[in-house]
BAZAKE-685924 format. One line per 10 residues: their letters; for each residue z, y, x of N, C-alpha, C. Coordinates in nm, 2 decimals. Atoms other than C-alpha are relative to their C-alpha. Layout:
// BAZAKE-685924
a) Z,Y,X,Z,Y,X,Z,Y,X  ...
//
This chain:
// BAZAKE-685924
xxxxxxxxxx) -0.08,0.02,-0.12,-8.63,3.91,-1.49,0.09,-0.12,-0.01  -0.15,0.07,-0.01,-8.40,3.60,-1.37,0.08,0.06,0.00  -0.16,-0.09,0.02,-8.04,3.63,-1.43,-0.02,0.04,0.19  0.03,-0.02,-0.17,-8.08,3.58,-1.00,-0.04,0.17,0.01  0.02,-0.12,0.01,-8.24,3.89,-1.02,0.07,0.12,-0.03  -0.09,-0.11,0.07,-8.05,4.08,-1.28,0.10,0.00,0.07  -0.09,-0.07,-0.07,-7.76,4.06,-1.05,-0.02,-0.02,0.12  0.00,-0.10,-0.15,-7.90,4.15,-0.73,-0.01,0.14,-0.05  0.09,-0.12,0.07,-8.03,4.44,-0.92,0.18,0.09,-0.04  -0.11,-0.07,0.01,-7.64,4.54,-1.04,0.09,-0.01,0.12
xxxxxxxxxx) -0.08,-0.02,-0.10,-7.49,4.44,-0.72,-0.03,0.11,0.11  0.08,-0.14,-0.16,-7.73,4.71,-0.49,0.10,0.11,-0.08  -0.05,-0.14,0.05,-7.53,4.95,-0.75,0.18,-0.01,-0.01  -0.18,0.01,-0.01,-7.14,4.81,-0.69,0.06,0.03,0.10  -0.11,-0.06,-0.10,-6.90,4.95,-0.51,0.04,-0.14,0.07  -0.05,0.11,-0.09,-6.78,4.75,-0.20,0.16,-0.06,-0.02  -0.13,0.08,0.10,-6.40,4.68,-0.36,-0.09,-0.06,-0.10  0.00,0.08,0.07,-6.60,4.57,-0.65,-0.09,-0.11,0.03  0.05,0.10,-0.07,-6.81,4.35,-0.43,0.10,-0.11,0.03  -0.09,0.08,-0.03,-6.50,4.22,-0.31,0.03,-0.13,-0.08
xxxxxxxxxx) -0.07,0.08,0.10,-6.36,4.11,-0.61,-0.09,-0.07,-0.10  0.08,0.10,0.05,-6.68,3.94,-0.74,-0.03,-0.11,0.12  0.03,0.10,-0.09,-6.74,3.74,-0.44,0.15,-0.10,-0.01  -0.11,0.12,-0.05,-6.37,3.63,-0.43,0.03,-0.10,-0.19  0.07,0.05,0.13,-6.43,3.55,-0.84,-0.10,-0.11,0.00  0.12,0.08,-0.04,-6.75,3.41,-0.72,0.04,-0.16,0.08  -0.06,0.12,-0.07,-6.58,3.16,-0.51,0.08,-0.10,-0.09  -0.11,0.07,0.09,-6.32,3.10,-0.73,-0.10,-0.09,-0.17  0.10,0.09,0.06,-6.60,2.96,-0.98,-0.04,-0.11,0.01  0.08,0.16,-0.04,-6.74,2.71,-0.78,0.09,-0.05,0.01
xxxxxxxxxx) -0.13,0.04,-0.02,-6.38,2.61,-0.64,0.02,-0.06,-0.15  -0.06,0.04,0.15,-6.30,2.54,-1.04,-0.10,-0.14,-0.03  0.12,0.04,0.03,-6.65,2.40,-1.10,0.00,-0.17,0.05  0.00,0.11,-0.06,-6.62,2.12,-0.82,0.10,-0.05,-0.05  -0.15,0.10,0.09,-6.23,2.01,-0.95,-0.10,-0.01,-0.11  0.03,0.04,0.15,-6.40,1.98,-1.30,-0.06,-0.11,0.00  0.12,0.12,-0.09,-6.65,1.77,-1.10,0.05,-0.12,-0.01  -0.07,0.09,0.02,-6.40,1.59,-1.00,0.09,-0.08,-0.06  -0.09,0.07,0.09,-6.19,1.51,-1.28,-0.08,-0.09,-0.07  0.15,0.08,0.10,-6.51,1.39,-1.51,0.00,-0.11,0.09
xxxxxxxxxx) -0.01,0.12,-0.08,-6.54,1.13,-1.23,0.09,-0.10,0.00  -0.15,0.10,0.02,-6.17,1.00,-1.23,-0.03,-0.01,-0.11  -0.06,0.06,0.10,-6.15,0.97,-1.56,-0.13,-0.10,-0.07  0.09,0.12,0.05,-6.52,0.78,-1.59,0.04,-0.13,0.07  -0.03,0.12,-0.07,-6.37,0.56,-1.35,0.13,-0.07,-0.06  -0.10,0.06,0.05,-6.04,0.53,-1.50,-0.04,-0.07,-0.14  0.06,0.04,0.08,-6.25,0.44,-1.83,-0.07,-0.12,0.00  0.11,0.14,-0.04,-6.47,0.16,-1.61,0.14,-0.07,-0.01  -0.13,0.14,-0.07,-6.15,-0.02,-1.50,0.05,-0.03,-0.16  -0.04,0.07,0.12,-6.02,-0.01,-1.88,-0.13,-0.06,-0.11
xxxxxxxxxx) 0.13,0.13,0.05,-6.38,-0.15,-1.99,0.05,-0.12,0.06  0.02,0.15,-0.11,-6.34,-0.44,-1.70,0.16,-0.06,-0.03  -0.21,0.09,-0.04,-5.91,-0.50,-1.74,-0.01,0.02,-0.15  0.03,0.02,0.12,-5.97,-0.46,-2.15,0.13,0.09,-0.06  -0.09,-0.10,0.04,-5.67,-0.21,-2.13,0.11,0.03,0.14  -0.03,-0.07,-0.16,-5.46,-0.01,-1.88,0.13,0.07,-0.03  -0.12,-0.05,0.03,-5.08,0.14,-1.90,-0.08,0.14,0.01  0.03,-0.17,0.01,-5.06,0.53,-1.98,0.02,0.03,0.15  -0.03,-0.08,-0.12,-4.88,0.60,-1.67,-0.10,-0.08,0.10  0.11,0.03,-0.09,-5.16,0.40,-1.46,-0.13,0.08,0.01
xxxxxxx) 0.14,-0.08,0.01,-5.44,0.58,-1.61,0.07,0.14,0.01  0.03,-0.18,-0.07,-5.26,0.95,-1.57,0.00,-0.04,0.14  0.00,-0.04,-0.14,-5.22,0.83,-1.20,-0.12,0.03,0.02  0.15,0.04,-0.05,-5.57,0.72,-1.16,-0.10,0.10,0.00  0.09,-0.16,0.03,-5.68,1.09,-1.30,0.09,0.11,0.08  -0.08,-0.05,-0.05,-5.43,1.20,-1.10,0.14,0.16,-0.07  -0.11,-0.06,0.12,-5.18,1.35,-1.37,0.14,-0.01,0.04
//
């Protein structure tokens, strides 16, 4: 069996509070997932600009990662 599977297979058997609280979990994953997304991006960017400027203040690069 897919994992896909394996939890349709335990969710036909969860209680509707504990439905709740995996969907709002379930959200809260992706929500995390996409910021992570987007930090790895700022900071490959904040990385190009100190390739291309040959160096970069601290407090420029936490802005630019937004720190």
């Amino acid at each position: 069996m897919t994992i896909k599977e394996l939890l349709i297979q335990e969710l036909d058997d969860a209680s509707d509070p504990l439905l709740i609280e995996l969907l709002d979990f379930l959200q809260f994953l992706k929500a995390k997932q996409a910021e992570d997304t987007a930090d790895v991006l700022a900071a490959r960017q904040a990385l190009a600009s100190v390739a291309v400027e040959g160096t970069v203040a601290w407090e420029n690069l936490k802005a630019d990662v937004g720190l």
